[in-house]
N, C-alpha and C positions, 0 to 999 in steps of 0.2 A: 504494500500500500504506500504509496508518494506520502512524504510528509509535508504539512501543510504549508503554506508560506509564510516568513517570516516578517517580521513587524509590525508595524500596525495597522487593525483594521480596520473599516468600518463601522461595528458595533464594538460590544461588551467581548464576542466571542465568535467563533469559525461557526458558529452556528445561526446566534445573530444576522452576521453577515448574510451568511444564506438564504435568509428567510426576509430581509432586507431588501436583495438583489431581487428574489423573487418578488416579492411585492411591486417593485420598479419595473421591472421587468412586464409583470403584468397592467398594472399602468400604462407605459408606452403603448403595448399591443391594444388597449382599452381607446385609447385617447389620440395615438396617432406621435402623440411629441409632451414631452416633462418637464418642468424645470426643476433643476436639484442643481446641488453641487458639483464642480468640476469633476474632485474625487469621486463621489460616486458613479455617474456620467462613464467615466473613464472603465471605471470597474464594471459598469454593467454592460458595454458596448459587446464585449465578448457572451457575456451569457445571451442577452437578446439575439444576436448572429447567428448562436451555436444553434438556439434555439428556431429560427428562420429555418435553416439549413435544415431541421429535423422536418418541419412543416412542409418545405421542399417536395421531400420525398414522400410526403402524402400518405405511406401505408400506415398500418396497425400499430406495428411497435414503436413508429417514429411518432405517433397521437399519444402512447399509453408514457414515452419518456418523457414528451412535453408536460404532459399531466404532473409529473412527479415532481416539476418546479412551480408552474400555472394549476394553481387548482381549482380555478375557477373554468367551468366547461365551455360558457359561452363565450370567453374570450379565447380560449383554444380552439373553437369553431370556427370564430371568427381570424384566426389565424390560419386556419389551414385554409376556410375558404375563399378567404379576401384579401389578405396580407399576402401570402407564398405564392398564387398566381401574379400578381404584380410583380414577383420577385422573381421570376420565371428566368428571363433572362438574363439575369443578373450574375455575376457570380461570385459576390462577393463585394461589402463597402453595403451593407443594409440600412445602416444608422448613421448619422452629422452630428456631429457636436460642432457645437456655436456658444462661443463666451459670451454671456452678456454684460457683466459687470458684478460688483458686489450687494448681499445684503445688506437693507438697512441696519437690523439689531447686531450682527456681530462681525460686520464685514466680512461673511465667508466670499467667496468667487462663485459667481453660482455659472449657471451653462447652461443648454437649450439641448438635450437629446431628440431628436428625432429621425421617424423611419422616410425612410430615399424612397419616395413613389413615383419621381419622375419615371418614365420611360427609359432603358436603356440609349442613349446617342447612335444615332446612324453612323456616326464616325467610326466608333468604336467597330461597328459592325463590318463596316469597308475595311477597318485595318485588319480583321480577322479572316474576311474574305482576300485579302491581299497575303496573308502569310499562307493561304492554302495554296494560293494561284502560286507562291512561290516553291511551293514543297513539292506541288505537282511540276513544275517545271524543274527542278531539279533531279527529282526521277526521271524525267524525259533527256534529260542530259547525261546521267547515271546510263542511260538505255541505251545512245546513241553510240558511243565509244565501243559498246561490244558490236553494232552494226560497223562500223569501222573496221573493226579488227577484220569479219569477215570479207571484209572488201579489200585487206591486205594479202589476206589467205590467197585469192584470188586473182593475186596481180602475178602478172608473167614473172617466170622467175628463168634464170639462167641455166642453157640447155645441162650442162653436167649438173645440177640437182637434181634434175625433173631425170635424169639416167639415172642414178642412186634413188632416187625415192621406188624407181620402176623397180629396180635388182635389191630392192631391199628383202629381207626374208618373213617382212609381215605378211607378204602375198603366198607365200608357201604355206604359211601358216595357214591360212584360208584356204590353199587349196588342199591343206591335211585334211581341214573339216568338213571340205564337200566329201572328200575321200571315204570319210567313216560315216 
């Protein structure tokens, strides 16, 4: 078992924390965007992510593990079937954090969590269709070198080879085999 990490947490305790994140967590999915603390913010981008990713993939045990952090069902619903298609394309970078400034009462730094619903960029898409166009062109240049070679095979070559390749004894060989 990983031991936990060290210094300070969020709460009282590793369990605290847990139960913390998760509330946060649930929130975001509830509301869309939070405002909390930097620190926390920071700390929960991962769990909320991890938690995306599970929604993602949409089957059983990826519903039943969300559960064990969100126990609230209709926000788990609402994440598999509202939030993770949006997320479709995505793969990754689900949540922005945004500083806004600090609290009045104890000047912590507080921040702006929220979930990425833009659309993925057509950009991005072209640069993804251009690394394919490149892979496949590279194959085709990988391909072309062995048609070459064949086309070397094939070029006239000087009469005393093409006499030794005649008198060489792989032809015997072959004609041992029609023999038997």
């Amino acid at each position: 078992m990983p031991t936990p990490a060290k210094g300070p947490r969020l709460g009282s305790g590793p369990a605290h924390e847990r139960l913390m994140l998760a509330n946060l967590s649930t929130q975001l999915f509830e509301h869309g965007r939070i405002t909390t603390t930097e620190t926390k913010a920071k700390r929960l981008r991962p769990v909320a992510e991890r938690l995306i990713t599970f929604a993602k993939r949409g089957d059983l045990h990826a519903r039943r593990r969300v559960l064990r952090v969100v126990r609230d069902k209709s926000v788990v619903h609402t994440l598999f079937t509202e939030i993770a298609p949006q997320m479709a394309e995505r793969e990754g970078g689900y949540t922005r954090i945004t500083k806004v400034g600090t609290r009045k009462g104890d000047n912590a730094p507080l921040a702006v969590i929220e979930l990425v619903t833009e659309p993925v960029s057509p950009k991005q898409a072209v640069v993804r269709e251009a690394e394919k166009a490149a892979e496949k062109a590279s194959k085709k240049k990988a391909d072309k070198p062995s048609k070459k070679a064949d086309k070397v095979e094939d070029a006239p070559v000087e009469d005393a080879a093409v006499e030794d390749v005649q008198d060489a004894p792989v032809e015997d060989a072959t004609e041992e085999k029609k023999e038997a």
